[in-house]
C-alpha positions in Angstrom: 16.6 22.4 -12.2 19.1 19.9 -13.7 20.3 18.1 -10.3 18.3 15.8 -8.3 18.8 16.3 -4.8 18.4 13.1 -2.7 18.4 12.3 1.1 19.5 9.1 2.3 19.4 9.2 5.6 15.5 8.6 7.7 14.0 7.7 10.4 11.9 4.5 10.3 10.7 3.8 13.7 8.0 1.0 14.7 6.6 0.2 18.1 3.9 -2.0 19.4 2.4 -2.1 22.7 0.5 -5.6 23.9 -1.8 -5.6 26.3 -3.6 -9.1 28.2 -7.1 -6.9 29.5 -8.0 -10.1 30.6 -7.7 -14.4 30.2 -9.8 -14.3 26.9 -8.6 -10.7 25.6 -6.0 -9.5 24.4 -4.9 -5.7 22.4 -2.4 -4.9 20.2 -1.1 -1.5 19.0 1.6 -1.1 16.4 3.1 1.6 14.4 5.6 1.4 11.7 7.3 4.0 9.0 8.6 2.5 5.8 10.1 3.6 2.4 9.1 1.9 -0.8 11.9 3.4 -3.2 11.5 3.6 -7.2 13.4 1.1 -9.3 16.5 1.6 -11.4 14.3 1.4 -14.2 11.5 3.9 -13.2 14.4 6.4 -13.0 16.2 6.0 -15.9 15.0 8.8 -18.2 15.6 6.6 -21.9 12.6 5.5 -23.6 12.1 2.0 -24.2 9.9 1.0 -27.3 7.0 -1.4 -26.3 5.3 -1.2 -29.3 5.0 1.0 -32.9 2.6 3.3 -30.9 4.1 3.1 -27.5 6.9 3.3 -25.1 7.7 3.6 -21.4 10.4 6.3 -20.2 12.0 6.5 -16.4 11.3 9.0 -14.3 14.5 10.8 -13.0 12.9 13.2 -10.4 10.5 10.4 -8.8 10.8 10.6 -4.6 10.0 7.3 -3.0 6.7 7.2 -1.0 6.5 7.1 3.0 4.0 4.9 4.3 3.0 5.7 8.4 0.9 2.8 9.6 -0.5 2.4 12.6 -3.3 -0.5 13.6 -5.0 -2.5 16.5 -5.4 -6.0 17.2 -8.1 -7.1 19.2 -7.6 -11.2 20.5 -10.3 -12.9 21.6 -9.4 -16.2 23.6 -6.5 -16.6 21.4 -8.4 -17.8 18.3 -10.4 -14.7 16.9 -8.5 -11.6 15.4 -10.3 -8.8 14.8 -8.6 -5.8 13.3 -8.7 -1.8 12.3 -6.0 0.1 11.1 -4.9 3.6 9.3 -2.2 4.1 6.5 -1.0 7.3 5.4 1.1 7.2 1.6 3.2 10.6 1.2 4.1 10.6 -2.4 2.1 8.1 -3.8 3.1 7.0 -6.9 1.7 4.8 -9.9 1.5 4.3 -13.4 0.9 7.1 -15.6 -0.2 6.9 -19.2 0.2 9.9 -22.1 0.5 10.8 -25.1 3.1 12.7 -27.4 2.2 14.8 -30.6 -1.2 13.4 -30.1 -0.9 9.5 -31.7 1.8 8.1 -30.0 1.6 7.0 -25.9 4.2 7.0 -23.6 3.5 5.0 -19.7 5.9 6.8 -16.7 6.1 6.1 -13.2 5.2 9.4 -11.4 4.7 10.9 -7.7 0.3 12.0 -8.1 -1.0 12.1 -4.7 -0.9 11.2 -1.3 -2.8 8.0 -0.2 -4.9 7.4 3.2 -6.7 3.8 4.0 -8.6 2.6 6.3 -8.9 -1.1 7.1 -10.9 -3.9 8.7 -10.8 -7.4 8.9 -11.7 -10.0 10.9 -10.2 -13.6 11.1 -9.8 -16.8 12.6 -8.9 -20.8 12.2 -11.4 -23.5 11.2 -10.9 -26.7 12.2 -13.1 -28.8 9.5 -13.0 -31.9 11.0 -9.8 -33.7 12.7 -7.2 -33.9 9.5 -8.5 -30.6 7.8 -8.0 -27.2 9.4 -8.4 -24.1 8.0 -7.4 -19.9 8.4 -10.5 -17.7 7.0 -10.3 -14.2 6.9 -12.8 -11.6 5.6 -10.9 -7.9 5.0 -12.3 -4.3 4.2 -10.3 -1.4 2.7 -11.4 2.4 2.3 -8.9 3.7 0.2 -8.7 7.6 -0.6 -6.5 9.1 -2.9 -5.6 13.3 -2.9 -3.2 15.0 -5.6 -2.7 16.7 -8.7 -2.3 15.3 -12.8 -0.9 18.3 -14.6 -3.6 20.8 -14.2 -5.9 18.3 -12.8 -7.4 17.2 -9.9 -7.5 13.8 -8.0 -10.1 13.0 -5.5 -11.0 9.6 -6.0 -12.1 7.0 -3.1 -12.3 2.8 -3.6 -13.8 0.7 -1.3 -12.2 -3.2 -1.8 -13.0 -5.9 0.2 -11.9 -9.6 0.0 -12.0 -12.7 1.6 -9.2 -15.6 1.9 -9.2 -19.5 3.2 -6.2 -21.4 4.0 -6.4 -24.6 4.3 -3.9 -27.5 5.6 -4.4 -31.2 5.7 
């Protein structure tokens, strides 16, 4: 198929719902749909030469990716966030590296799999002492990945987890 059929036109809807269940507690639902749409350059189909051995090429036929997220907020007393949330990726795509006539490697942007992850995190501020505060937040992602390489399969799962402190004086 030499044409590249294209829709411009979506929905992207996004909500949230707060709700005070009491002085010290507070919930908060949101959803949101968003498009994260390839680059002029992952499109463009000429090969640019990185090196003697390899080059990167565009991708005409990539699709942007759809994310659908949807998390809740718990308050507590206005200082202590606690969170857990769900994002679904349709048409995931990343980085792909191969190779031509068996020495030479090309890298291509490409649509692999679809993308679910499940997060945590729990924050809050930190006042140090009077003219140092702070913002610490401690995070946990559970990301799992579903689709197909050429004839191969991907399954793969990664936990991540971090950690951040902000601090203002």
């Amino acid at each position: 198929d030499d044409r590249v059929k294209r829709n411009y036109l979506d929905y992207f809807p996004s909500a949230a719902v707060t709700w005070n269940a009491s002085k010290t507690n507070t919930l908060n639902l949101t959803y949101s749909r968003r498009i994260d749409r390839p680059t002029y350059q992952d499109l463009n189909p000429f090969e640019n030469k990185l090196d003697e051995m390899t080059f990167e090429k565009g991708n005409a036929f990539l699709q942007p990716q759809y994310t659908d997220n949807v998390e809740l907020t718990h308050t507590f007393k206005g200082i202590l966030n606690t969170s857990v949330g769900y994002s679904y990726v349709k048409d995931y795509s990343t980085q792909v590296t191969d190779t031509t006539d068996g020495n030479a490697t090309y890298i291509q942007e490409r649509n692999l799999a679809s993308q679910q992850i499940i997060s945590f995190s729990i924050g809050a501020p930190i006042n140090f002492v009077k003219w140092w505060s702070g913002y610490a937040n401690v995070w946990y992602n559970y990301q799992m990945f579903r689709g197909t390489f050429d004839n191969g399969e991907i399954n793969t799962n990664i936990p991540m987890y971090g950690m951040y402190l902000q601090n203002s004086f």
